[in-house]
Biopython code that builds the backbone (N, CA, C, O; Angstrom):
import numpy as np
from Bio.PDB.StructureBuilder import StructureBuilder

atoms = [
    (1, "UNK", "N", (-19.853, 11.660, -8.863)),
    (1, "UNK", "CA", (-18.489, 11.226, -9.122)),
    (1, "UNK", "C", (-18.068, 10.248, -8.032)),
    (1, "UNK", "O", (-18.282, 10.490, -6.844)),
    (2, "UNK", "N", (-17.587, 9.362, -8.371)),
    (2, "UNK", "CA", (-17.127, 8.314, -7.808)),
    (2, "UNK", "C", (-15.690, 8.846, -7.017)),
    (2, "UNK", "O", (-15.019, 9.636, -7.680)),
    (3, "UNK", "N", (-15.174, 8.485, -5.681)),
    (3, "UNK", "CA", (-13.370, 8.577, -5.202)),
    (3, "UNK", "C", (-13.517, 7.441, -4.797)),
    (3, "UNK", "O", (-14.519, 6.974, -4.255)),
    (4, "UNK", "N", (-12.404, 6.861, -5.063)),
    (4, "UNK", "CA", (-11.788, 5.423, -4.649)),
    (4, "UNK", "C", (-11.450, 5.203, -2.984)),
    (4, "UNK", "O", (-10.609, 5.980, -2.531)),
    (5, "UNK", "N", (-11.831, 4.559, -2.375)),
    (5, "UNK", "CA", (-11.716, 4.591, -0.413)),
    (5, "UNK", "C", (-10.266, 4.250, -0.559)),
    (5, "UNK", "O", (-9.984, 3.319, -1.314)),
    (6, "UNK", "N", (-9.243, 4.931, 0.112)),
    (6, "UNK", "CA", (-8.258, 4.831, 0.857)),
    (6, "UNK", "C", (-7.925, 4.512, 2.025)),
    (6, "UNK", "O", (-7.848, 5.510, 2.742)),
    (7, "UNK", "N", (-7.600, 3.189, 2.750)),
    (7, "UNK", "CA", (-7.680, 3.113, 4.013)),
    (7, "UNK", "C", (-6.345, 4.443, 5.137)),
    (7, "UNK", "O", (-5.184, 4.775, 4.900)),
    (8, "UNK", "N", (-6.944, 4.678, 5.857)),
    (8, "UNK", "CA", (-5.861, 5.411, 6.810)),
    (8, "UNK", "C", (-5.242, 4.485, 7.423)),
    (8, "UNK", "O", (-5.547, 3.911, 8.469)),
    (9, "UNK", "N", (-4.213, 4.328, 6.636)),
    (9, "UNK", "CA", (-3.038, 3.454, 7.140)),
    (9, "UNK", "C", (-1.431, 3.334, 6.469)),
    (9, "UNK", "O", (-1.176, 2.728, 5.429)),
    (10, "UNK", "N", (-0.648, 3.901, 7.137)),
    (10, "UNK", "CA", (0.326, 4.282, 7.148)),
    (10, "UNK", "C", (1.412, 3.718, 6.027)),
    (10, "UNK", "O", (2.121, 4.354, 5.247)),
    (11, "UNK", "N", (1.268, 2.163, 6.255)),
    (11, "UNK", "CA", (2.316, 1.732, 5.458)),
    (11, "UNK", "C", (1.770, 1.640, 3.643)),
    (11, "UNK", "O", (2.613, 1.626, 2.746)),
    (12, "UNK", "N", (0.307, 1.586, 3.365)),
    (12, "UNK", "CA", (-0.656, 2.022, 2.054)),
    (12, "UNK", "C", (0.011, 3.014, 1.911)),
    (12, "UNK", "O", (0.769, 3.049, 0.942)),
    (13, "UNK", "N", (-0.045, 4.016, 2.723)),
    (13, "UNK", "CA", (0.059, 5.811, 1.915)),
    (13, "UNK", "C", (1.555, 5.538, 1.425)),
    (13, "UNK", "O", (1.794, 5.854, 0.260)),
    (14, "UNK", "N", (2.611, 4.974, 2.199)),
    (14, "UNK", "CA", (3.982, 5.012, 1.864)),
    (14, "UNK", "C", (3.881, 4.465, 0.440)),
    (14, "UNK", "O", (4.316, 5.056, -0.548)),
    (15, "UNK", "N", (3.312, 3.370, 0.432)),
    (15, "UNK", "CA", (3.136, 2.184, -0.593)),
    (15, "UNK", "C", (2.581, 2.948, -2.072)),
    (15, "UNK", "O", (3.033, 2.717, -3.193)),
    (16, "UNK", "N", (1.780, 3.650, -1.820)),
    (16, "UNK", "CA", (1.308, 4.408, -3.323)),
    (16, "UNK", "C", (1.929, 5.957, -3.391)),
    (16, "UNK", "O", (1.491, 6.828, -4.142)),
    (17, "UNK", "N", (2.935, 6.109, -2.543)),
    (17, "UNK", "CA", (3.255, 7.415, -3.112)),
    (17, "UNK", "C", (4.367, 6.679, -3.791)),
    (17, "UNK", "O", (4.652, 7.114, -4.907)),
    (18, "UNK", "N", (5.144, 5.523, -3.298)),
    (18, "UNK", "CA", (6.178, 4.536, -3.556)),
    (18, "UNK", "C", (6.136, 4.138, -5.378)),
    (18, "UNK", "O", (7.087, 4.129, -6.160)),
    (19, "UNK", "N", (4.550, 3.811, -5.671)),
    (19, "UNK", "CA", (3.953, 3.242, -6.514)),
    (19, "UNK", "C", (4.155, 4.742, -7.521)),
    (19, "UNK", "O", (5.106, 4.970, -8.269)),
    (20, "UNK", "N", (2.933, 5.655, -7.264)),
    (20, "UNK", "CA", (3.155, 6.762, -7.809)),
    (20, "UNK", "C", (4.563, 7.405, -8.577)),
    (20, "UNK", "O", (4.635, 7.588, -9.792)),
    (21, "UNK", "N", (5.654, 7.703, -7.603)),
    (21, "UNK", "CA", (6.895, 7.928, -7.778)),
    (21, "UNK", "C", (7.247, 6.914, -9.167)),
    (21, "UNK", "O", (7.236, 7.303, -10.335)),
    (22, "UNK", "N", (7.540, 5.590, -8.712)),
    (22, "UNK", "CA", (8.115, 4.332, -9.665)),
    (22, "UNK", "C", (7.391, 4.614, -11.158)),
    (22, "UNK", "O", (8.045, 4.357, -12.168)),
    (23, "UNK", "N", (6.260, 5.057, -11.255)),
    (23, "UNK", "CA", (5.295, 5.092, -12.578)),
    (23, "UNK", "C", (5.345, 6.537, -13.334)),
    (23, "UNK", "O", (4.781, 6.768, -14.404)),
    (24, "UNK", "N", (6.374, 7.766, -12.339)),
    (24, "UNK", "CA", (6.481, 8.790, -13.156)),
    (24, "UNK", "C", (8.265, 8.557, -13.557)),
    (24, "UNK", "O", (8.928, 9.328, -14.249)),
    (25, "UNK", "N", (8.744, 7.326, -12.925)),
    (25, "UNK", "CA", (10.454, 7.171, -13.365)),
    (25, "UNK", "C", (10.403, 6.560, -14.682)),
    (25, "UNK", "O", (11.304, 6.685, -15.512)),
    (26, "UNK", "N", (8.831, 5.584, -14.943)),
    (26, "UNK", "CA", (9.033, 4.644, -16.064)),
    (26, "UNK", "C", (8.582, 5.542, -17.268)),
    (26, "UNK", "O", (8.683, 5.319, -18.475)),
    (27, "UNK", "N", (8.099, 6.531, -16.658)),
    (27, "UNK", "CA", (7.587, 7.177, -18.280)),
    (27, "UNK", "C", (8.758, 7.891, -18.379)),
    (27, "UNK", "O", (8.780, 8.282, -19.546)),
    (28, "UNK", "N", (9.852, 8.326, -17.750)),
    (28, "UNK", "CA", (11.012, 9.545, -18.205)),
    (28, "UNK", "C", (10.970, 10.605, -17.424)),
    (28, "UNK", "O", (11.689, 11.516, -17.833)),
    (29, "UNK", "N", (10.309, 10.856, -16.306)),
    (29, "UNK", "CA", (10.784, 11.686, -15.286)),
    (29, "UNK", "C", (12.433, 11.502, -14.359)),
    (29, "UNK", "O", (12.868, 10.491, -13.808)),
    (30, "UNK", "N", (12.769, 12.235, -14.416)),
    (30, "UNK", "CA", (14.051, 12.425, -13.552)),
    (30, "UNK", "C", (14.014, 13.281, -12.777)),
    (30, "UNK", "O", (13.721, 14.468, -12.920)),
    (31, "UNK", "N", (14.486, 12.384, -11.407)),
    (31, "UNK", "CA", (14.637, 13.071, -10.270)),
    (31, "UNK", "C", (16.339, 13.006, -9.438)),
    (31, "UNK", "O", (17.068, 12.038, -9.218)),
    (32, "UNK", "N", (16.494, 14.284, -9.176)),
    (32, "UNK", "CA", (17.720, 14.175, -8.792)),
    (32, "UNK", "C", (18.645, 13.627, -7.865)),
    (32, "UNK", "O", (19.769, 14.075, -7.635)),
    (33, "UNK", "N", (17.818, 12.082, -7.057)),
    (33, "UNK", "CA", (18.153, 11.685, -6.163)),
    (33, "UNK", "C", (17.661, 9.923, -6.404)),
    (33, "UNK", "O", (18.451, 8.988, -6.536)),
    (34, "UNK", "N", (16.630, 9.864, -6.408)),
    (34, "UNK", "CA", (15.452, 8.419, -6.857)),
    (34, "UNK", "C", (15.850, 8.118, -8.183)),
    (34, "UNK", "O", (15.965, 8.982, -9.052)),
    (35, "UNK", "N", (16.049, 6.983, -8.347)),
    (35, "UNK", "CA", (16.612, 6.189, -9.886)),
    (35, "UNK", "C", (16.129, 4.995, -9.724)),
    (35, "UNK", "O", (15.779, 4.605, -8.610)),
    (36, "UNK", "N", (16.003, 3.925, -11.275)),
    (36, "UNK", "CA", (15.017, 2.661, -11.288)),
    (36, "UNK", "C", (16.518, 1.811, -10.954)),
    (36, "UNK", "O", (16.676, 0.914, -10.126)),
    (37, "UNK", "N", (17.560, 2.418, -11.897)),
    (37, "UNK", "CA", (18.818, 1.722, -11.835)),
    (37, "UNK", "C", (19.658, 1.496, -10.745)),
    (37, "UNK", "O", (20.491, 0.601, -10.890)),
    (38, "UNK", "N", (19.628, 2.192, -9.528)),
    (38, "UNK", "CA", (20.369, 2.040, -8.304)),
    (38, "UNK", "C", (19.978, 0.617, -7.553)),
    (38, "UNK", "O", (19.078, -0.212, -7.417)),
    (39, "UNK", "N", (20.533, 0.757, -7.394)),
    (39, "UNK", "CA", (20.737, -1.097, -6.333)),
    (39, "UNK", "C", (21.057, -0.915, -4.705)),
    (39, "UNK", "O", (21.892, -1.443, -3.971)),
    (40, "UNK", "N", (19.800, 0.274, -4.434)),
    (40, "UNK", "CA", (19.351, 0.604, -2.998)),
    (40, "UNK", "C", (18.249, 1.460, -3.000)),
    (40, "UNK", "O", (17.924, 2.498, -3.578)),
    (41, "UNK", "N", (17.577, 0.379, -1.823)),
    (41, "UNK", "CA", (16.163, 0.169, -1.658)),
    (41, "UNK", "C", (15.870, 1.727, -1.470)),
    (41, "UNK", "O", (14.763, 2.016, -1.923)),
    (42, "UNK", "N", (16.616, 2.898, -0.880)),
    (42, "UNK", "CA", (16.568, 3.780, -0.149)),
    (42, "UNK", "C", (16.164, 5.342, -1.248)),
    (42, "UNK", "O", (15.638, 6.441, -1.069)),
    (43, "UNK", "N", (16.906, 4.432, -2.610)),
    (43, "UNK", "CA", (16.690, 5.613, -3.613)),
    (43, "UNK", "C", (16.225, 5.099, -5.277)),
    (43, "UNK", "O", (16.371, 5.675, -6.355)),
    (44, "UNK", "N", (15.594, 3.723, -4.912)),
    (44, "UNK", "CA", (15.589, 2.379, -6.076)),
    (44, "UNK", "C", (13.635, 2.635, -5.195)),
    (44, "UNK", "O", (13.538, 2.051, -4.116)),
    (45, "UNK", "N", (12.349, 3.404, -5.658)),
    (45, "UNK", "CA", (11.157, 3.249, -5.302)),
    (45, "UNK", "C", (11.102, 1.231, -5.817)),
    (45, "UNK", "O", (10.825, 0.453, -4.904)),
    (46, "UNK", "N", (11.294, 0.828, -6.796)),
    (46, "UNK", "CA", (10.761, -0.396, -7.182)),
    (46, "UNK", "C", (11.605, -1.473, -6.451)),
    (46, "UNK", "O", (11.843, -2.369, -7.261)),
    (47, "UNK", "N", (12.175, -1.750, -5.182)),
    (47, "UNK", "CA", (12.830, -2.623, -4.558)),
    (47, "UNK", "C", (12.044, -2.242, -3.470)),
    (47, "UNK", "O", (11.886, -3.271, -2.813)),
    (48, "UNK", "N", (11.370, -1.158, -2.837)),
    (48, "UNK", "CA", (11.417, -0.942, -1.654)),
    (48, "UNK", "C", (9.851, -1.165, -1.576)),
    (48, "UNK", "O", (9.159, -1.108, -0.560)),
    (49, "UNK", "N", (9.266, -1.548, -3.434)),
    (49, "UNK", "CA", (8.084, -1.647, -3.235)),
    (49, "UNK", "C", (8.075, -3.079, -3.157)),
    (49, "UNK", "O", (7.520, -3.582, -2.180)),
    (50, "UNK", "N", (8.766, -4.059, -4.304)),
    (50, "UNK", "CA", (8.901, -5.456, -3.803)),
    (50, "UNK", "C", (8.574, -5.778, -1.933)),
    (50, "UNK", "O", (7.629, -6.287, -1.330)),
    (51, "UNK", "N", (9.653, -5.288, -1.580)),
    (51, "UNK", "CA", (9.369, -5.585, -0.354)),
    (51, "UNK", "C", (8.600, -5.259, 0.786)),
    (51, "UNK", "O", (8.977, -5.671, 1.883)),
    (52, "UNK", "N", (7.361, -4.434, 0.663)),
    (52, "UNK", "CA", (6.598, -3.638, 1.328)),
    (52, "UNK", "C", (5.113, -4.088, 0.979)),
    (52, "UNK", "O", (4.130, -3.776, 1.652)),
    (53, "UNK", "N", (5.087, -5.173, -0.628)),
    (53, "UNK", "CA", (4.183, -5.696, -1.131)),
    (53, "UNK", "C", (2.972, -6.351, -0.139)),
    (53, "UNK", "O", (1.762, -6.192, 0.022)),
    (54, "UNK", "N", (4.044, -7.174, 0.414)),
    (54, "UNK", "CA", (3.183, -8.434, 1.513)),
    (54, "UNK", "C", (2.833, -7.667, 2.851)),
    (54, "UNK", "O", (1.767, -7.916, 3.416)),
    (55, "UNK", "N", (3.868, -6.578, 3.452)),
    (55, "UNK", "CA", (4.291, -6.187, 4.589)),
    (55, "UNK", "C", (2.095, -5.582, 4.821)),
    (55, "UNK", "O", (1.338, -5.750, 5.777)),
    (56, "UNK", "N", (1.845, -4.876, 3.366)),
    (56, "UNK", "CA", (1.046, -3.347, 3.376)),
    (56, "UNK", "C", (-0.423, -4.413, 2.954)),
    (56, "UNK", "O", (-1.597, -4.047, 2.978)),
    (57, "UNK", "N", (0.062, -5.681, 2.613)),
    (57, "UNK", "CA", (-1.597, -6.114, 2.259)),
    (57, "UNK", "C", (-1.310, -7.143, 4.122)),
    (57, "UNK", "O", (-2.286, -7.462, 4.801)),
    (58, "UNK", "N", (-0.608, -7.296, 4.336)),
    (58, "UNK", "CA", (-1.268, -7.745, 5.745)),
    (58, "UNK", "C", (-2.112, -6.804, 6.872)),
    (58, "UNK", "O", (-2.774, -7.121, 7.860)),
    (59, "UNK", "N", (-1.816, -5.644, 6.328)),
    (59, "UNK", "CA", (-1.848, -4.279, 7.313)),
    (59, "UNK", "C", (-2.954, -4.326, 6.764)),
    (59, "UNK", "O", (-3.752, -4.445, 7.694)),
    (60, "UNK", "N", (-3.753, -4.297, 5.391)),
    (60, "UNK", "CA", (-4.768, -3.861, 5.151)),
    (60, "UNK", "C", (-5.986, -4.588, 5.413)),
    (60, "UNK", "O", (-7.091, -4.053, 5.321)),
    (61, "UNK", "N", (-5.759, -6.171, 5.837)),
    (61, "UNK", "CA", (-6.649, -7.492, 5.895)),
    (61, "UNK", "C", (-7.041, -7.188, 7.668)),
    (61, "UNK", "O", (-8.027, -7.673, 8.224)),
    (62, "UNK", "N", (-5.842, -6.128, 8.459)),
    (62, "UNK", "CA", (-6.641, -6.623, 9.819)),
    (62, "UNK", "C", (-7.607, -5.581, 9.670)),
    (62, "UNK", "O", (-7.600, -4.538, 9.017)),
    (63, "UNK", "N", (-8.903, -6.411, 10.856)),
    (63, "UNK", "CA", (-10.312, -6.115, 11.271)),
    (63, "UNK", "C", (-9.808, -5.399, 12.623)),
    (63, "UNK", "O", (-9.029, -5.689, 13.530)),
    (64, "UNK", "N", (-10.452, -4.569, 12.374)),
    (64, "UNK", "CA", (-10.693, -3.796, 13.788)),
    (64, "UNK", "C", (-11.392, -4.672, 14.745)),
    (64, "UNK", "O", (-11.880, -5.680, 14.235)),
    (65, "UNK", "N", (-11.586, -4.490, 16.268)),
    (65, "UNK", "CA", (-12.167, -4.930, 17.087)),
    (65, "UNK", "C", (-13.898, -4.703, 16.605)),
    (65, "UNK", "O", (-14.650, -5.560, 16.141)),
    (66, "UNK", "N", (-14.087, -3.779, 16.792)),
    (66, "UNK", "CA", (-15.695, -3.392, 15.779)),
    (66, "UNK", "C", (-16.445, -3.909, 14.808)),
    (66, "UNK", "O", (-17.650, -4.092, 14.632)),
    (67, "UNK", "N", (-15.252, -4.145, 14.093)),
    (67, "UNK", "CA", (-15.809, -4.966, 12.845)),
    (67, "UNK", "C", (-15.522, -6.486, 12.628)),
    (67, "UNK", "O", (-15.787, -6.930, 11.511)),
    (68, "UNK", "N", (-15.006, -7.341, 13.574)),
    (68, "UNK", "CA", (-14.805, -8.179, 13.810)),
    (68, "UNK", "C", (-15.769, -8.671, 14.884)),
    (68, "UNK", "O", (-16.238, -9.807, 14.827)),
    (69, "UNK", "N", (-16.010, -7.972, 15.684)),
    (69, "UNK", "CA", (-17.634, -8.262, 16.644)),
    (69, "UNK", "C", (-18.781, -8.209, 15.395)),
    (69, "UNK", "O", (-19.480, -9.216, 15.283)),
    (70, "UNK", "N", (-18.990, -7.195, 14.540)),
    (70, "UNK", "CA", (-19.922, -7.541, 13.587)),
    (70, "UNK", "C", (-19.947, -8.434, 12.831)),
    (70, "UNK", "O", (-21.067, -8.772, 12.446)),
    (71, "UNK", "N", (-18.891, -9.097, 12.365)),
    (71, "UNK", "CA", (-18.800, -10.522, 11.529)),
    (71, "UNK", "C", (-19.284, -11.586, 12.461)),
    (71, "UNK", "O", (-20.011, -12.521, 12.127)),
    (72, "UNK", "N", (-18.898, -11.399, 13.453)),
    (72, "UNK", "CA", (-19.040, -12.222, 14.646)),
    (72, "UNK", "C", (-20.819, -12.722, 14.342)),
    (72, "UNK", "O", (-21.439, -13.708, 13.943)),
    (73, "UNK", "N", (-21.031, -11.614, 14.726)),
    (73, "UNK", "CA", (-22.579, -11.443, 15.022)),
    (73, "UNK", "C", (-23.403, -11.664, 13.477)),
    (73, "UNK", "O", (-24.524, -12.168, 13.529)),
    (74, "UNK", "N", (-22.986, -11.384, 12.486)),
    (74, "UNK", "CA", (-23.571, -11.669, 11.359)),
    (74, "UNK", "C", (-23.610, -12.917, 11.326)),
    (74, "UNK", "O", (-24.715, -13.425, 11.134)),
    (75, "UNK", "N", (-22.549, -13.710, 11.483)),
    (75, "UNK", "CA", (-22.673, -15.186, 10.955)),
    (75, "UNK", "C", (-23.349, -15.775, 12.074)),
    (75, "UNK", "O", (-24.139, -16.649, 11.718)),
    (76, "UNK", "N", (-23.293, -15.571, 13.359)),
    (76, "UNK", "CA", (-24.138, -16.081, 14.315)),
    (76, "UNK", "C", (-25.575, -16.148, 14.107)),
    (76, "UNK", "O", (-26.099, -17.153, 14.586)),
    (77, "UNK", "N", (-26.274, -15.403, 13.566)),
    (77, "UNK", "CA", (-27.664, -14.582, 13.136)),
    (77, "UNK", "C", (-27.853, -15.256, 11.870)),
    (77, "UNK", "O", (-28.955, -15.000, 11.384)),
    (78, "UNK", "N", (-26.980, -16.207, 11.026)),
    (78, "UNK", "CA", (-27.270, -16.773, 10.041)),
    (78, "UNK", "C", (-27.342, -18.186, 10.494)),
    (78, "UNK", "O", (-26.881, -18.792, 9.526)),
    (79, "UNK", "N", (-27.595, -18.910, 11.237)),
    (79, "UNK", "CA", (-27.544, -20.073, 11.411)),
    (79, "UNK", "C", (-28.957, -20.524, 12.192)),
    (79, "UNK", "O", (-29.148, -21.703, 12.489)),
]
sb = StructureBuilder()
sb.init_structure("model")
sb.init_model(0)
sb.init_chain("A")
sb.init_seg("    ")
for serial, (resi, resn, name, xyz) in enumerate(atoms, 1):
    if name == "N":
        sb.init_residue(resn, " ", resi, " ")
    sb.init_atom(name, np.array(xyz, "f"), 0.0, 1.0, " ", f" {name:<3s}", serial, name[0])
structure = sb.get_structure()
């Protein structure tokens, strides 16, 4: 069986429970606090994901020191 890699990183996990939440409001779940219709980010999951979009794929593009010495070294070793 296949699991999908999750990076350990903080603003992802926010981001898909964010995601998660928003996708059980669109099928007809109600929750007594979180709504699609409110016009705040704080209790509106789909505004707070707009804006967390760009924030959570920059977070996910950086290289560690480790793995950035290995790119290093790969492309060096190709030339």
């Amino acid at each position: 069986m296949d699991v999908p890699l999750i990076y350990n990183n903080g603003p992802l996990k926010k981001y898909l429970k964010l995601y998660v939440l928003k996708q059980m409001l669109l099928r007809g779940y109600k929750h007594p606090v979180v709504s699609l219709t409110a016009n705040n980010p704080y209790t509106n999951p789909a505004i707070e994901l707009d804006r967390m979009r760009i924030q959570v794929r920059v977070s996910c593009n950086k290289f560690s020191n480790d793995r950035r010495e290995n790119i290093t070294t790969i492309l060096r070793t190709l030339e």
